[in-house]
MARLODREN-641235 format. One record per residue (C-alpha): residue number from 1; residue in one letter; chain; x, y, z. Coordinates in Angstrom, 2 decimals, decimal comma. Layout:
N
<torvex><pos>NUM</pos><code>a</code><unit>A</unit><east>X</east><north>Y</north><up>Z</up></torvex>
...
***
This chain:
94
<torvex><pos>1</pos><code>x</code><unit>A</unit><east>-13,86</east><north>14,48</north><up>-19,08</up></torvex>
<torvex><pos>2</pos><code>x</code><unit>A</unit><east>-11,79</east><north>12,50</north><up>-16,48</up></torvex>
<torvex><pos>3</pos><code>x</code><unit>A</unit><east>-12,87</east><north>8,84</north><up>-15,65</up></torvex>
<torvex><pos>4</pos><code>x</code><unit>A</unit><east>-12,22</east><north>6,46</north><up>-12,95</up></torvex>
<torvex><pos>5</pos><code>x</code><unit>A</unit><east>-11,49</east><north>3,14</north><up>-12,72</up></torvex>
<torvex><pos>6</pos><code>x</code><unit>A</unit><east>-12,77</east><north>1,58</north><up>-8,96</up></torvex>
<torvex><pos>7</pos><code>x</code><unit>A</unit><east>-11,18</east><north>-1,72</north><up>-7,89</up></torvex>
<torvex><pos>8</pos><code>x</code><unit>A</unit><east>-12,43</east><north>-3,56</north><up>-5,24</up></torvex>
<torvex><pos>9</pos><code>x</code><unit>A</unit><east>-10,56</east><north>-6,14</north><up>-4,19</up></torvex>
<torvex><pos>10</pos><code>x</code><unit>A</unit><east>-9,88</east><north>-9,64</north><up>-2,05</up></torvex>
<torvex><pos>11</pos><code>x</code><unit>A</unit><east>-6,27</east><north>-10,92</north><up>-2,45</up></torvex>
<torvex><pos>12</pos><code>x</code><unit>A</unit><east>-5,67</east><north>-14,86</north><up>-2,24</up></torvex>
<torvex><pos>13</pos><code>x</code><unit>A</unit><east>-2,66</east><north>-15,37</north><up>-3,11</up></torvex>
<torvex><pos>14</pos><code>x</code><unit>A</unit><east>-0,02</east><north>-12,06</north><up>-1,93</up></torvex>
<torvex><pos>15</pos><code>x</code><unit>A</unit><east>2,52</east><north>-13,13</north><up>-4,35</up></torvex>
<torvex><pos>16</pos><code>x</code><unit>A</unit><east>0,94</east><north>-13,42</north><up>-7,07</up></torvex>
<torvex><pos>17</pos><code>x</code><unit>A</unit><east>-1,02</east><north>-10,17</north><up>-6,30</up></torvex>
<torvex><pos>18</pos><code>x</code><unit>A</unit><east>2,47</east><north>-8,34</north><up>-6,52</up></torvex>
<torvex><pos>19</pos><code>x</code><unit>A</unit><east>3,52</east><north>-9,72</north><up>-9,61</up></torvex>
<torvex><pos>20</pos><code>x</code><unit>A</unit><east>0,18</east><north>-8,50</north><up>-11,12</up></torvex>
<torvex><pos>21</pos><code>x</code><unit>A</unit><east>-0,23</east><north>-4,85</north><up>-9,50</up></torvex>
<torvex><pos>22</pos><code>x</code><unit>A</unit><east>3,63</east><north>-4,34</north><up>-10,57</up></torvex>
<torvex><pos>23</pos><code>x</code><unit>A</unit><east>2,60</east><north>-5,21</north><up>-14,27</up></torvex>
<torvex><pos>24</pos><code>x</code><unit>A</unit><east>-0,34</east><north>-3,22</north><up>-14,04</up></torvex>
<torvex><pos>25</pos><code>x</code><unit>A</unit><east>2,03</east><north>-0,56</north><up>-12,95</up></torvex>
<torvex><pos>26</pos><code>x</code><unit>A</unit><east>4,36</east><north>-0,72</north><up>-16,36</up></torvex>
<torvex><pos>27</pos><code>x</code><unit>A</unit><east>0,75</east><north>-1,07</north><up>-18,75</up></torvex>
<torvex><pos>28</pos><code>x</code><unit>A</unit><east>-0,76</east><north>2,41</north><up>-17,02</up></torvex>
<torvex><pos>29</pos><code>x</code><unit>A</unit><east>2,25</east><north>4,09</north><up>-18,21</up></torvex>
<torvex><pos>30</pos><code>x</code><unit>A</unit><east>1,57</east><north>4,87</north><up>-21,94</up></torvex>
<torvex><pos>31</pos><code>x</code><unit>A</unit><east>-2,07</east><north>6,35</north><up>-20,60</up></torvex>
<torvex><pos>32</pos><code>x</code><unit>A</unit><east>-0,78</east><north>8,58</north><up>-18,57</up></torvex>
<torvex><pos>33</pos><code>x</code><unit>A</unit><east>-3,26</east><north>7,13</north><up>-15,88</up></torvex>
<torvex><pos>34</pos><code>x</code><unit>A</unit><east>-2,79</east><north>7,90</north><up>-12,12</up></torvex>
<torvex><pos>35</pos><code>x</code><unit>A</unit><east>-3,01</east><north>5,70</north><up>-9,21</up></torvex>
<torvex><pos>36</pos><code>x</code><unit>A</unit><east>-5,17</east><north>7,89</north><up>-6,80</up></torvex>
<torvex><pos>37</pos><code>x</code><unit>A</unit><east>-5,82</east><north>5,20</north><up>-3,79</up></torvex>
<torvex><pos>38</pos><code>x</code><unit>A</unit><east>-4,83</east><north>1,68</north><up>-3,18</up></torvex>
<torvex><pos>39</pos><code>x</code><unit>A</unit><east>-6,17</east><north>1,34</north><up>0,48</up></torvex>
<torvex><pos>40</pos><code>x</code><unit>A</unit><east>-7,06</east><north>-1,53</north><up>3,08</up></torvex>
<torvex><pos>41</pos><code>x</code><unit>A</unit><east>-10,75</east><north>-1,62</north><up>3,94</up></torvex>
<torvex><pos>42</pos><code>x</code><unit>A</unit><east>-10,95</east><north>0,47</north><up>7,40</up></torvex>
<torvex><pos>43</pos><code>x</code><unit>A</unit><east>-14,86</east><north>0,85</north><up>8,17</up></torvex>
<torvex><pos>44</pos><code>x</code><unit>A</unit><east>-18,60</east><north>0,54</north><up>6,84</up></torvex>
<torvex><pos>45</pos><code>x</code><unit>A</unit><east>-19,77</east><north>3,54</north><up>7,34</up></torvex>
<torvex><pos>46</pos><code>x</code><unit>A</unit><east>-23,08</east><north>2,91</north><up>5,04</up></torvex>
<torvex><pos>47</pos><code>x</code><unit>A</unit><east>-24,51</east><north>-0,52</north><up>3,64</up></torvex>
<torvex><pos>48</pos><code>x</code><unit>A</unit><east>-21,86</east><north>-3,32</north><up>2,79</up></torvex>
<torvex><pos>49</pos><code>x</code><unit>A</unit><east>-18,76</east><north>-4,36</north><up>1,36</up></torvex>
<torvex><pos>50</pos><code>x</code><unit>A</unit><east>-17,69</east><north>-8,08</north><up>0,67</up></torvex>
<torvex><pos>51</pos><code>x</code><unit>A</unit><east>-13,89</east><north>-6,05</north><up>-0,28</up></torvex>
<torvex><pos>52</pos><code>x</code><unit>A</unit><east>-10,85</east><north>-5,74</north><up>1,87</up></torvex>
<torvex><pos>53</pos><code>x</code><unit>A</unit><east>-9,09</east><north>-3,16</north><up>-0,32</up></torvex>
<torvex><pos>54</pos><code>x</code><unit>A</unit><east>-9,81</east><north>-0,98</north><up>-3,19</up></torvex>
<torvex><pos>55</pos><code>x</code><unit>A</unit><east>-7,79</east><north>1,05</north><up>-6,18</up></torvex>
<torvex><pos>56</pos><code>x</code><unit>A</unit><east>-8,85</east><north>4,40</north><up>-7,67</up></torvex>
<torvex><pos>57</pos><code>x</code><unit>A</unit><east>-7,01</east><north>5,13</north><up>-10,90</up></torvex>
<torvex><pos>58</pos><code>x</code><unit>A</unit><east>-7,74</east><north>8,12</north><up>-12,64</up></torvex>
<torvex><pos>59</pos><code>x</code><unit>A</unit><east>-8,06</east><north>8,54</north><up>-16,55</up></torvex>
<torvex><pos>60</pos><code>x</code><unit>A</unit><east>-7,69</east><north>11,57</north><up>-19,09</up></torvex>
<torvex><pos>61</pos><code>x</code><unit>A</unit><east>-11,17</east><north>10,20</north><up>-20,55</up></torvex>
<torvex><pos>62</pos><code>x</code><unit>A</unit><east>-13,32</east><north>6,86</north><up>-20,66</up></torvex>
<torvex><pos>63</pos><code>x</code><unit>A</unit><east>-11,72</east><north>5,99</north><up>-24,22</up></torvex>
<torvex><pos>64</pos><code>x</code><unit>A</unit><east>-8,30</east><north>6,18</north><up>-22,60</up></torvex>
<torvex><pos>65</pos><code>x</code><unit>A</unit><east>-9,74</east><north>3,90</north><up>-19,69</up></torvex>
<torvex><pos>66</pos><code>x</code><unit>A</unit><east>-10,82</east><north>1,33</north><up>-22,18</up></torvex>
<torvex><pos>67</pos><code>x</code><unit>A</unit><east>-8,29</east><north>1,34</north><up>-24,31</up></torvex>
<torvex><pos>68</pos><code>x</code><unit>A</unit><east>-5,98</east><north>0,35</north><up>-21,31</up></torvex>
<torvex><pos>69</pos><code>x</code><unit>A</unit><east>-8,40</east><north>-2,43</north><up>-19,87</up></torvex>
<torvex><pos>70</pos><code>x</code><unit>A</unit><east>-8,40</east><north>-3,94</north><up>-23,68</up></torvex>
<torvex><pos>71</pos><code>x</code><unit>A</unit><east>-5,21</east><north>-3,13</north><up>-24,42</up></torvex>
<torvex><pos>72</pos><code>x</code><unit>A</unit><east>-3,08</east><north>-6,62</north><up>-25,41</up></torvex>
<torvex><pos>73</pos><code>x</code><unit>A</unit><east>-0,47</east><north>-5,15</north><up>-22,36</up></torvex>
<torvex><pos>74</pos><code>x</code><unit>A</unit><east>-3,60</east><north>-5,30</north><up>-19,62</up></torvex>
<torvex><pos>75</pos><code>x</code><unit>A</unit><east>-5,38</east><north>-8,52</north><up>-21,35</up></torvex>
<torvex><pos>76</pos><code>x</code><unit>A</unit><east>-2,16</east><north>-10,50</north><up>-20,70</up></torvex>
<torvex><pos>77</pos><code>x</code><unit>A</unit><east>-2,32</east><north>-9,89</north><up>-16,92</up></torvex>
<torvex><pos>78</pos><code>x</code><unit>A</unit><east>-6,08</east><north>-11,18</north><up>-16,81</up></torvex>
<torvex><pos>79</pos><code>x</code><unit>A</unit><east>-5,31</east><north>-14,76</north><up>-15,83</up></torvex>
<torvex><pos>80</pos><code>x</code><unit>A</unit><east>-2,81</east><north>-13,88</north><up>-13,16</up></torvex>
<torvex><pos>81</pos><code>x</code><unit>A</unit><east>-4,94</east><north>-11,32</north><up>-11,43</up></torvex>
<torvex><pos>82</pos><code>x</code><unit>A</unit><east>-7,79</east><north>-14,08</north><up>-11,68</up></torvex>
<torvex><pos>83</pos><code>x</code><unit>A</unit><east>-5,60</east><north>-16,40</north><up>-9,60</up></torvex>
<torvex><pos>84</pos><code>x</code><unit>A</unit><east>-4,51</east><north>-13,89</north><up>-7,45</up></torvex>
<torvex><pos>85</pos><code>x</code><unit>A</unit><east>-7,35</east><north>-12,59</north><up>-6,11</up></torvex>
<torvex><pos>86</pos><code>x</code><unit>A</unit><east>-11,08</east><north>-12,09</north><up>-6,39</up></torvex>
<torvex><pos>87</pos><code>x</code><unit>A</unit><east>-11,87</east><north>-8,43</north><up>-7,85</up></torvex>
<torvex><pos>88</pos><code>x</code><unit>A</unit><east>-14,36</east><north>-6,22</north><up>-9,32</up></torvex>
<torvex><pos>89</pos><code>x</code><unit>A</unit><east>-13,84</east><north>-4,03</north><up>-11,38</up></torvex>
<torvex><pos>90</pos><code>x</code><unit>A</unit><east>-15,90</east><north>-0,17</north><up>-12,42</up></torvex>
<torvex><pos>91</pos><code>x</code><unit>A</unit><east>-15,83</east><north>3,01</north><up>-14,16</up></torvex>
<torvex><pos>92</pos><code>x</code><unit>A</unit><east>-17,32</east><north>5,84</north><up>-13,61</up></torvex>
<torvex><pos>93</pos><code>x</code><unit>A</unit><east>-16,66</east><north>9,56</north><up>-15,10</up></torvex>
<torvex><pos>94</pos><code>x</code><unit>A</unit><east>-17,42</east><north>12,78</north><up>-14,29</up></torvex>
***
């Protein structure tokens, strides 16, 4: 069963935000996870969003999903995404 990771996000520093999506980049690779959106908020078209962008990434399973986000590779980028921006962070399968 696939699962998702949702990533809503508000960037304060841009740098720093680079450095971290390009090492969360190299960590998806031995999960074989996909990058499905990483998009600017456009429009509310229902309730509210405090988010200017979002990331989909798409997972073989849930394990695989949480194996990543724990994974020592992920972990280590924690305290630079912290600093970089404020983001939360769901999954969700099918």
């Amino acid at each position: 069963m696939a699962a998702f990771l949702l990533g809503q996000v508000n960037i304060k520093n841009q740098e720093l935000w680079q450095q971290y999506v390009e090492g969360v980049g190299e960590s998806l690779a031995p999960y074989e996870a996909k990058v499905l959106l990483r998009g600017q908020w456009h429009k509310q078209l229902a309730g509210s969003s405090q988010f200017e962008q979002s990331v989909v990434i798409e997972f073989s399973s849930t394990e695989q999903l949480e194996h990543w986000y724990n994974s020592p590779t992920y972990q280590s980028l924690v305290p630079l995404r912290d600093r970089a921006a404020e983001v939360n962070i769901s999954s969700y399968s099918n």
